[in-house]
C-alpha positions as a Markdown table, in Angstrom:
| # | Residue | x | y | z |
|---|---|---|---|---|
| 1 | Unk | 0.0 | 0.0 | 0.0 |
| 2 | Unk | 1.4 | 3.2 | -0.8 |
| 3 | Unk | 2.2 | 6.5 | 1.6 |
| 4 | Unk | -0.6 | 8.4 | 0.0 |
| 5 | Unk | -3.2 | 5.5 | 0.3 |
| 6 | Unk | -2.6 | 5.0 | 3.6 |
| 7 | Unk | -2.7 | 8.6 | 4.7 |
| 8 | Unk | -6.1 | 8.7 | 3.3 |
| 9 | Unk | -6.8 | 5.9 | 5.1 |
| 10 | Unk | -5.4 | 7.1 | 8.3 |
| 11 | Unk | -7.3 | 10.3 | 7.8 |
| 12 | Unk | -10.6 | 9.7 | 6.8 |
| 13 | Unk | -11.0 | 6.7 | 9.5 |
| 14 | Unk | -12.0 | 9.0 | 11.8 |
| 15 | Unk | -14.7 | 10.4 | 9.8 |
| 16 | Unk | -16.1 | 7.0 | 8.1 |
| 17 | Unk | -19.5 | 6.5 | 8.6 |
| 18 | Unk | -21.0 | 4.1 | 5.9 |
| 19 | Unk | -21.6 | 0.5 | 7.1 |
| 20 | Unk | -21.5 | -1.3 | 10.8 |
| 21 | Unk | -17.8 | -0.4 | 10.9 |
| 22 | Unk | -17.0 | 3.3 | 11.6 |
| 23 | Unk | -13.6 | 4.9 | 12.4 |
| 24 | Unk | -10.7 | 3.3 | 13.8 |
| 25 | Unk | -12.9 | -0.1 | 13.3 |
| 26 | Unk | -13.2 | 0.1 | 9.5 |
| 27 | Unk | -9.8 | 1.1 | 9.1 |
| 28 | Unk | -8.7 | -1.9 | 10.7 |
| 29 | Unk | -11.5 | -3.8 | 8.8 |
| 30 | Unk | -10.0 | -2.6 | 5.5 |
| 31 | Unk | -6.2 | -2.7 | 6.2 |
| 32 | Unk | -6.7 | -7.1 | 7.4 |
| 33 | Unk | -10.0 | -7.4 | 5.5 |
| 34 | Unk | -8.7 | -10.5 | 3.3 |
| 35 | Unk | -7.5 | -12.5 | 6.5 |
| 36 | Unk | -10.6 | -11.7 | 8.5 |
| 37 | Unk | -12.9 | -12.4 | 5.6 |
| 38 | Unk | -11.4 | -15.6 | 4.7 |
| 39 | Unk | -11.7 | -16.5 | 8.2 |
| 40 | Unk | -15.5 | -16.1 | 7.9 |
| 41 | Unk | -16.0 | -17.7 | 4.7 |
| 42 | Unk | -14.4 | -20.9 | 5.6 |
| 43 | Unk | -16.0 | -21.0 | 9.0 |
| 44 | Unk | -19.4 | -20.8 | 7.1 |
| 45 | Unk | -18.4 | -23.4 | 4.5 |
| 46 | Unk | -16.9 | -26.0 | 7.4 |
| 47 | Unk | -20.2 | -25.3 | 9.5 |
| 48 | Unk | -22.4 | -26.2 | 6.0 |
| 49 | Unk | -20.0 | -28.8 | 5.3 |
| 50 | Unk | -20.4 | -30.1 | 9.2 |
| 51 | Unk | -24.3 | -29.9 | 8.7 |
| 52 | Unk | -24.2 | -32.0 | 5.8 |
| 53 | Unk | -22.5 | -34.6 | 7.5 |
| 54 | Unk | -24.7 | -34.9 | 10.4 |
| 55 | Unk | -27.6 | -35.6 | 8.0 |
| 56 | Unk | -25.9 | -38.9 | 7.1 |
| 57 | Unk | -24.6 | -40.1 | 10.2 |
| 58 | Unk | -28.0 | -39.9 | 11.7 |
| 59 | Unk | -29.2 | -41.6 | 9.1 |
| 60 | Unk | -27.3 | -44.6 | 9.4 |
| 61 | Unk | -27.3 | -44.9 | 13.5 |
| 62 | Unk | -30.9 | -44.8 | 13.4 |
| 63 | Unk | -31.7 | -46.4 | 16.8 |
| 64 | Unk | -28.3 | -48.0 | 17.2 |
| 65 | Unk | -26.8 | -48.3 | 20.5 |
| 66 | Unk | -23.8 | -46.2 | 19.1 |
| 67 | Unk | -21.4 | -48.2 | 21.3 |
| 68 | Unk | -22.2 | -51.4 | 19.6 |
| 69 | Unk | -18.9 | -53.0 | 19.1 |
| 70 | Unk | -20.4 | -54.5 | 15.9 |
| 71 | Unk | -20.5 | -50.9 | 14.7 |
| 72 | Unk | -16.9 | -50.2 | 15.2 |
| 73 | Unk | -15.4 | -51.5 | 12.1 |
| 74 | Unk | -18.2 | -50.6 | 9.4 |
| 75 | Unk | -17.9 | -47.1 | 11.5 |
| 76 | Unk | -14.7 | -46.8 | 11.1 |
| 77 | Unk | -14.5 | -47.5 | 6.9 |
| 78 | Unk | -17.8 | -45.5 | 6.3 |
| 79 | Unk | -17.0 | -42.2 | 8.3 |
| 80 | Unk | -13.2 | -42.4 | 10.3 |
| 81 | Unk | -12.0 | -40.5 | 7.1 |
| 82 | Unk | -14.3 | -38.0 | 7.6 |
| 83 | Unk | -14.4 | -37.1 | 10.7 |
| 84 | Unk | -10.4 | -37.5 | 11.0 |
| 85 | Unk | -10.2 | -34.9 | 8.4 |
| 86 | Unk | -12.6 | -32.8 | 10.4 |
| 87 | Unk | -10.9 | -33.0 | 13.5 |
| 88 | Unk | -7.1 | -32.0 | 11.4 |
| 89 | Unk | -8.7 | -29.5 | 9.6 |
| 90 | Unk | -9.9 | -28.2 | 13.8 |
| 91 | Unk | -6.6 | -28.6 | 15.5 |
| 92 | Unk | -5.0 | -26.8 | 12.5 |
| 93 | Unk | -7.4 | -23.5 | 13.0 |
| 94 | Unk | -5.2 | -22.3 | 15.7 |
| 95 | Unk | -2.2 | -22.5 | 14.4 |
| 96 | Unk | -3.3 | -20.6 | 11.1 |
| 97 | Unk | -5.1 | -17.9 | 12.8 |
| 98 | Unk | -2.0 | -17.5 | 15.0 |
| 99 | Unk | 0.2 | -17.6 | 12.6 |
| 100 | Unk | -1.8 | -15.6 | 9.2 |
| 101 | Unk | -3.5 | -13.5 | 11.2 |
| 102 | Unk | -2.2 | -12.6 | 15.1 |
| 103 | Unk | 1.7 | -12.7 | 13.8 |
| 104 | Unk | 1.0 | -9.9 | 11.1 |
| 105 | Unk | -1.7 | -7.6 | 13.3 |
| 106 | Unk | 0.6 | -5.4 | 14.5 |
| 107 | Unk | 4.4 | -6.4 | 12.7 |
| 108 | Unk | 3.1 | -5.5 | 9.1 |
| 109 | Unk | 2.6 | -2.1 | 10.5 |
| 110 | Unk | 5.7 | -1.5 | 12.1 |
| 111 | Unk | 7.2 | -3.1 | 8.9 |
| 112 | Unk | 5.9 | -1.5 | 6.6 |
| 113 | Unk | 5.9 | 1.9 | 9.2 |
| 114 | Unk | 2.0 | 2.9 | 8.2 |
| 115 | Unk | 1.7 | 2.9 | 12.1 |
| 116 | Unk | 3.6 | 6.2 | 12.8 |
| 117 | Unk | 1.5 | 7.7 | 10.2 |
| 118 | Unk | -1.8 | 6.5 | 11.7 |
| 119 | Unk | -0.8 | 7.9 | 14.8 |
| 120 | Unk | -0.2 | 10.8 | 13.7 |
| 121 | Unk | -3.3 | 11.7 | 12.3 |
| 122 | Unk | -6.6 | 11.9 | 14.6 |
| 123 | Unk | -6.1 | 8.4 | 16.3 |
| 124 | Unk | -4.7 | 8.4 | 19.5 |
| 125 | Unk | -2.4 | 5.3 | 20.1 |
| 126 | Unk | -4.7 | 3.9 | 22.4 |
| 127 | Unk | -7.8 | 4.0 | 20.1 |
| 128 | Unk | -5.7 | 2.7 | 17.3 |
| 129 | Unk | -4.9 | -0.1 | 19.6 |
| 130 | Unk | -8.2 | -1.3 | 21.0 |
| 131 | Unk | -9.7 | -0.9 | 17.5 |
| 132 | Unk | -6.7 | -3.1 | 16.1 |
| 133 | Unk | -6.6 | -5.7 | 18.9 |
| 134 | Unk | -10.7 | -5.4 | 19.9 |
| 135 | Unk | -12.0 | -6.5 | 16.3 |
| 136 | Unk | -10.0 | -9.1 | 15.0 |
| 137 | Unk | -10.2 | -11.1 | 18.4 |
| 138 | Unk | -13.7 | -10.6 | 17.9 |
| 139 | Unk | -14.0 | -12.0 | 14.7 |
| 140 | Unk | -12.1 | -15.3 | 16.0 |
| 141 | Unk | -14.0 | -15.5 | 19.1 |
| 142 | Unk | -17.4 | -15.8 | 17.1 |
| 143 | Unk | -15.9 | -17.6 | 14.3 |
| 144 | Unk | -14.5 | -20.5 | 16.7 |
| 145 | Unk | -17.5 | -20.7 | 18.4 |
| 146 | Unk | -20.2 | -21.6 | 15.9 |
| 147 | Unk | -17.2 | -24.1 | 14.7 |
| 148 | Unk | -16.9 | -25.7 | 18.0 |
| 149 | Unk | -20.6 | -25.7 | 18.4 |
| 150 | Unk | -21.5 | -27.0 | 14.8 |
| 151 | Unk | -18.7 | -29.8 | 15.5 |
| 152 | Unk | -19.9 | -30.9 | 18.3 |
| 153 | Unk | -23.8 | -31.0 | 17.5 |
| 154 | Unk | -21.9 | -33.4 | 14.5 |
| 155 | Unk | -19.9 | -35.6 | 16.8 |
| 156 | Unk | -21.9 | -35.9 | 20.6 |
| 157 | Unk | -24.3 | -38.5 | 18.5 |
| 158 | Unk | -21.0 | -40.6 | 18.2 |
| 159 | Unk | -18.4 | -39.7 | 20.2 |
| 160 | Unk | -18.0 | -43.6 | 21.4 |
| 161 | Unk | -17.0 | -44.3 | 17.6 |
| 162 | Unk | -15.1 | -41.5 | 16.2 |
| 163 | Unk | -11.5 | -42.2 | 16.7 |
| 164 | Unk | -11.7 | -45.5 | 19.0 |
| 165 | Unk | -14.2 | -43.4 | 21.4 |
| 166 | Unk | -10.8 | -41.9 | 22.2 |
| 167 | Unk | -12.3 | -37.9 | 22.9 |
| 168 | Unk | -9.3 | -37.1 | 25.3 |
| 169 | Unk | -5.9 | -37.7 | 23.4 |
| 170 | Unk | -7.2 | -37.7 | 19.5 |
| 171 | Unk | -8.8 | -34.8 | 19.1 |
| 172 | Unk | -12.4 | -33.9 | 20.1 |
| 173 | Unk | -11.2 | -32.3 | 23.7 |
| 174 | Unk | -9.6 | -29.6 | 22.3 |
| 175 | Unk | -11.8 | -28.2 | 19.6 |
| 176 | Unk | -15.3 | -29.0 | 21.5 |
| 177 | Unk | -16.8 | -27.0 | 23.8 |
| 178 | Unk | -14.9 | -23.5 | 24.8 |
| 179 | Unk | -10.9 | -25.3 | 24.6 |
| 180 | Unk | -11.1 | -24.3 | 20.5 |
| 181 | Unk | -12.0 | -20.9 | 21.5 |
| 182 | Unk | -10.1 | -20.1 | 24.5 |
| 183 | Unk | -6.8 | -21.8 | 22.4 |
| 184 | Unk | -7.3 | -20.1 | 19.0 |
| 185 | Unk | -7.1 | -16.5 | 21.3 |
| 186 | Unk | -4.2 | -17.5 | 23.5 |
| 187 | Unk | -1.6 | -18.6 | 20.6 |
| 188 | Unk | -3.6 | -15.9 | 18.5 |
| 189 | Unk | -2.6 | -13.0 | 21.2 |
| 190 | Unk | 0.9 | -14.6 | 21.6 |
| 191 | Unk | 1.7 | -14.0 | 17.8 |
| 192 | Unk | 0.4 | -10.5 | 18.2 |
| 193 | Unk | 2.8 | -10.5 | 21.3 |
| 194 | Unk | 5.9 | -11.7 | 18.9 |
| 195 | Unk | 4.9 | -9.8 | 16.4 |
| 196 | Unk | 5.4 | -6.8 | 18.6 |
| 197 | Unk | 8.6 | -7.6 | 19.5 |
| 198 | Unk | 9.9 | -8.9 | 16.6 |
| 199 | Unk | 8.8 | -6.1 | 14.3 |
| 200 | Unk | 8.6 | -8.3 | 10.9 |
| 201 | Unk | 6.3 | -10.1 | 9.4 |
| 202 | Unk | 8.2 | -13.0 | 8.4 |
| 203 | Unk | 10.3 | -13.9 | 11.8 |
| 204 | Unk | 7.2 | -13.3 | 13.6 |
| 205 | Unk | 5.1 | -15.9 | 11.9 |
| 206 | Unk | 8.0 | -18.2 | 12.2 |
| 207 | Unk | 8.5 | -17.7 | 15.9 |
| 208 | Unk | 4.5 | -18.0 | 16.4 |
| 209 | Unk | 4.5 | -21.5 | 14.5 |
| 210 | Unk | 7.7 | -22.8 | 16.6 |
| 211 | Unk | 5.6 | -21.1 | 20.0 |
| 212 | Unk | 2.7 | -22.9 | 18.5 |
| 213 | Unk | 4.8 | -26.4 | 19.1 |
| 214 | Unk | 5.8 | -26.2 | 22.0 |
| 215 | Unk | 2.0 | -25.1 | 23.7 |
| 216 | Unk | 1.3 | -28.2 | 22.0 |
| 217 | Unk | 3.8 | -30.4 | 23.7 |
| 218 | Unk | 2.9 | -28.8 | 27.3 |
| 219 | Unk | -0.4 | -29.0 | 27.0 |
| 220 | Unk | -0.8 | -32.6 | 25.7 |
| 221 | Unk | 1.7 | -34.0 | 28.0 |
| 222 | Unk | 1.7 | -31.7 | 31.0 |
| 223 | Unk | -2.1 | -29.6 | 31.4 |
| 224 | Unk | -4.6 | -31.7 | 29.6 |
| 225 | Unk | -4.2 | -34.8 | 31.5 |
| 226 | Unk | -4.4 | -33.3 | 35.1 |
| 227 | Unk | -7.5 | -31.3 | 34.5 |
| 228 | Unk | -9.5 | -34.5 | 35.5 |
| 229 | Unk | -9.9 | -36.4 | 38.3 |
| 230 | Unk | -8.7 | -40.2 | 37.9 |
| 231 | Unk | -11.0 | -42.6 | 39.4 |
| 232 | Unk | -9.6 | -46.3 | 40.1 |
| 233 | Unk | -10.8 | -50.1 | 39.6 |
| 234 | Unk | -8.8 | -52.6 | 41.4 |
| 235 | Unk | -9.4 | -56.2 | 40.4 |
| 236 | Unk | -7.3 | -59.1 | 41.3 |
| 237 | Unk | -3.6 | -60.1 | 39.9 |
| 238 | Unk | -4.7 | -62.8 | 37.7 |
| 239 | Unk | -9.2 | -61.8 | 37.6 |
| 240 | Unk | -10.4 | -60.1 | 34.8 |
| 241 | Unk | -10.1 | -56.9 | 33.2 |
| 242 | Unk | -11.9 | -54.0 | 34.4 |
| 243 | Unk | -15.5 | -53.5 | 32.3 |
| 244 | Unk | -14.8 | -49.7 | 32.0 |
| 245 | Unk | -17.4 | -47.3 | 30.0 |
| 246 | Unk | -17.0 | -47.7 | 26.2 |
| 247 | Unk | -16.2 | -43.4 | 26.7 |
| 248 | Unk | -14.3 | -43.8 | 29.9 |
| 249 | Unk | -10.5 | -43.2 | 29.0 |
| 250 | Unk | -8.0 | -45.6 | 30.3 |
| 251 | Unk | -5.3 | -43.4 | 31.8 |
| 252 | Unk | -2.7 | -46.0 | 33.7 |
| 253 | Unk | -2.5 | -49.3 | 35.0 |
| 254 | Unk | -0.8 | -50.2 | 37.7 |
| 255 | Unk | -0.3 | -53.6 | 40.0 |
| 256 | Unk | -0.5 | -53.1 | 44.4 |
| 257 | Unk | -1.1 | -54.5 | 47.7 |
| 258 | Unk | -3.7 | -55.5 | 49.5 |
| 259 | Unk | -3.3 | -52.4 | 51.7 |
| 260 | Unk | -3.5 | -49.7 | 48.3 |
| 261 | Unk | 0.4 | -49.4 | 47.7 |
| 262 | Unk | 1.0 | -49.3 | 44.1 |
| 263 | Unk | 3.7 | -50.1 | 42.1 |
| 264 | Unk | 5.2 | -50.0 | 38.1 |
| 265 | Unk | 2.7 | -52.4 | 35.9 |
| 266 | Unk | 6.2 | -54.0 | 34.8 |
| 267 | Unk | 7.0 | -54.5 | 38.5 |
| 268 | Unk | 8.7 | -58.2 | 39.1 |
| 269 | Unk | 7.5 | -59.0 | 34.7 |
| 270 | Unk | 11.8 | -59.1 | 33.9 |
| 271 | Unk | 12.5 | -61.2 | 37.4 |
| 272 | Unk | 13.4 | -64.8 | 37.4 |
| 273 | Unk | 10.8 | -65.8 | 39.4 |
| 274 | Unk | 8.1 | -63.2 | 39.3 |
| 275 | Unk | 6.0 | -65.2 | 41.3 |
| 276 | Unk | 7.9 | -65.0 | 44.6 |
| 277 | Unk | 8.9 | -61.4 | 43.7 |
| 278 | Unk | 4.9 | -60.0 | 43.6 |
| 279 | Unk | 4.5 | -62.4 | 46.7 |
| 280 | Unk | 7.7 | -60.4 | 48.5 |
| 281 | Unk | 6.4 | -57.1 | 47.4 |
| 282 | Unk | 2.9 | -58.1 | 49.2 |
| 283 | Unk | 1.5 | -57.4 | 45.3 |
| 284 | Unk | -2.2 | -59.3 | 44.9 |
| 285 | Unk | -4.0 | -56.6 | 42.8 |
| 286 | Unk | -4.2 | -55.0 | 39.1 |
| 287 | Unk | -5.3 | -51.3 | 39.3 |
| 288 | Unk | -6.5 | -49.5 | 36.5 |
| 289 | Unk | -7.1 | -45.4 | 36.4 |
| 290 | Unk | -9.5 | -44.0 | 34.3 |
| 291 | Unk | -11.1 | -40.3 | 33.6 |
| 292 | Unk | -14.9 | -40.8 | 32.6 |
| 293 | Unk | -16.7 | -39.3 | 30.5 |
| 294 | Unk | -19.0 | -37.5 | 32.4 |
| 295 | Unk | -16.0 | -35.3 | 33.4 |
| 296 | Unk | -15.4 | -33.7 | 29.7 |
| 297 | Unk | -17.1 | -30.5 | 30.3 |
| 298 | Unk | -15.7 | -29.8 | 33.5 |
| 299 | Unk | -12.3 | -30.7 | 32.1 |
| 300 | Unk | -12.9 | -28.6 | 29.0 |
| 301 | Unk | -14.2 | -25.4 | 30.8 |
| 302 | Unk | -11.3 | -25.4 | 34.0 |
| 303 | Unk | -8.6 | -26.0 | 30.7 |
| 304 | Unk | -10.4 | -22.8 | 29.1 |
| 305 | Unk | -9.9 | -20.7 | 32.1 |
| 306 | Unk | -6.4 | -21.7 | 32.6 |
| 307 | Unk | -5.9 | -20.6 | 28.7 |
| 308 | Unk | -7.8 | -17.3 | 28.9 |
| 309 | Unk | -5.8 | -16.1 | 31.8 |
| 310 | Unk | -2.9 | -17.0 | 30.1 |
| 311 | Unk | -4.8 | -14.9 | 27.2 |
| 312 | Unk | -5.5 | -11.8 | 29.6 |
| 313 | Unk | -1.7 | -12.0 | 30.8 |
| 314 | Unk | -0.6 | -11.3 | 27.3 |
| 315 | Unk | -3.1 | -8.9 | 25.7 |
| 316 | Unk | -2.2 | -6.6 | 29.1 |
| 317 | Unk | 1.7 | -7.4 | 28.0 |
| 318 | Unk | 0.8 | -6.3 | 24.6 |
| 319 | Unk | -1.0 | -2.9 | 25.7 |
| 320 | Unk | 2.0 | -2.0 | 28.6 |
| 321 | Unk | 4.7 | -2.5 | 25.6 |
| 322 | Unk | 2.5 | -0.8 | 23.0 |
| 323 | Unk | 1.6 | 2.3 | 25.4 |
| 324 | Unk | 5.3 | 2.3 | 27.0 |
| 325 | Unk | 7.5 | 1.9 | 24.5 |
| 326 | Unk | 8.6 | 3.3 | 21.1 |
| 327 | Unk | 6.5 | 1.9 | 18.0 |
């Protein structure tokens, strides 16, 4: 965009009055208008496409019991495909948001330097900023709702079938309920965050994408996990399985005592006589930990909090640096 465009811009945003979007908000609308409207377009087409689907999987579960392991296989070969490209296409809306759209929010403009400009027109740093940081967040917030809520109105009919019933580790957790939301605005604010710091457009999407990772890694393996509450079934050394819930996860299994002490699963398996070894160690039970299903929601809305303070933490980081420091 050139100096002369964007002075116009910068000058008549103030005074713009046509449409929803007045002021400050339309200039922001116009200058990240193609990212924000693709946004909204696809969210529209997933939710059709999402809509569509539902229509057929109803169809064929009919009055099914849904957890009928005779369903599993002709399931799995008539709809997995589906509904694992689904869930990808999900997982991968935080990352692109992050990356296409909260990366460039702020560094195109200090790139590019249009942002001294604006500021020196009628706009007041701090109304530029809200405007810049207020509508865009918006737009995500709304958009990552309906999908979220269109998903799940697909999936809830067969959640003990998609992906092996698995709704914890493969997938549904985190783009059900409010997790897609609160994550698409926390990795979303922290590439708005690098972008600020890093003051180009390229290195600040890269950074975001590599942050992106690593929130990944720490919340699979470190948050997700603890925000239920495991519940036990004990059963004895050489008994039975546990008959858990066809949606309960099975989170560990263990092997103890009579008296609750538990120990490795593997405990005594390599010894040459295992035998005596689980009789020494007093070890008589098998012990399997589970999270039900029941617990989802709960789960899902504690793991939003945690994510939309994390969220709050940021956005104030990004207003102190914005306000405090040079542009």
């Amino acid at each position: 965009m050139s100096t002369a465009t964007t002075t116009h811009e910068a000058g008549s945003a103030a005074g713009t009055t046509s449409g929803p979007l007045r002021g400050t908000l339309w200039l922001v609308w116009r200058r990240h208008r193609a990212a924000l409207l693709t946004g909204i377009l696809v969210t529209l087409a997933a939710c059709a496409l999402f809509s569509y689907q539902r229509i057929g999987l109803m169809d064929y579960l009919g009055g099914k019991p849904a957890g009928a392991d005779a369903l599993q296989d002709d399931f799995r070969n008539r709809f997995g495909g589906a509904f694992n490209s689904d869930i990808e296409f999900l997982q991968f809306v935080p990352v692109a948001v992050a990356a296409f759209l909260g990366a460039p929010l702020i560094s195109s403009e200090l790139e590019r330097g249009t942002l001294q400009l604006v500021t020196t027109q009628s706009v007041s740093r701090g109304r530029w900023l809200a405007a810049t940081l207020a509508l865009p967040l918006t737009i995500v917030a709304a958009c990552t709702t309906l999908l979220s809520l269109v998903f799940q109105w697909l999936w809830s009919p067969a959640h003990e079938l998609v992906v092996g019933g698995d709704w914890l580790n493969s997938g549904p957790f985190d783009i059900t309920g409010p997790v897609l939301v609160a994550k698409t605005l926390f990795l979303t604010v922290c590439g708005v965050a690098l972008g600020k710091l890093i003051k180009r457009v390229i290195p600040a999407m890269l950074a975001t994408a590599f942050t992106v990772a690593v929130v990944s890694v720490v919340w699979d393996s470190k948050v997700r996990p603890k925000l239920g509450t495991l519940h036990s079934v004990t059963y004895p050394f050489n008994g039975d399985g546990p008959k858990l819930a066809p949606d309960a996860i099975r989170m560990d299994d263990w092997v103890g005592t009579a008296d609750g002490r538990l120990f490795g699963f593997s405990t005594c398996v390599g010894d040459a006589h295992p035998d005596a070894c689980r009789a020494k160690a007093g070890i008589v039970n098998r012990v399997t930990q589970y999270i039900s299903f029941d617990q989802m929601p709960g789960m899902q809305w504690l793991g939003a909090g945690i994510l939309l303070a994390l969220t709050a933490l940021v956005l104030a980081f990004v207003v102190w640096r914005a306000r405090r420091r040079p542009l």
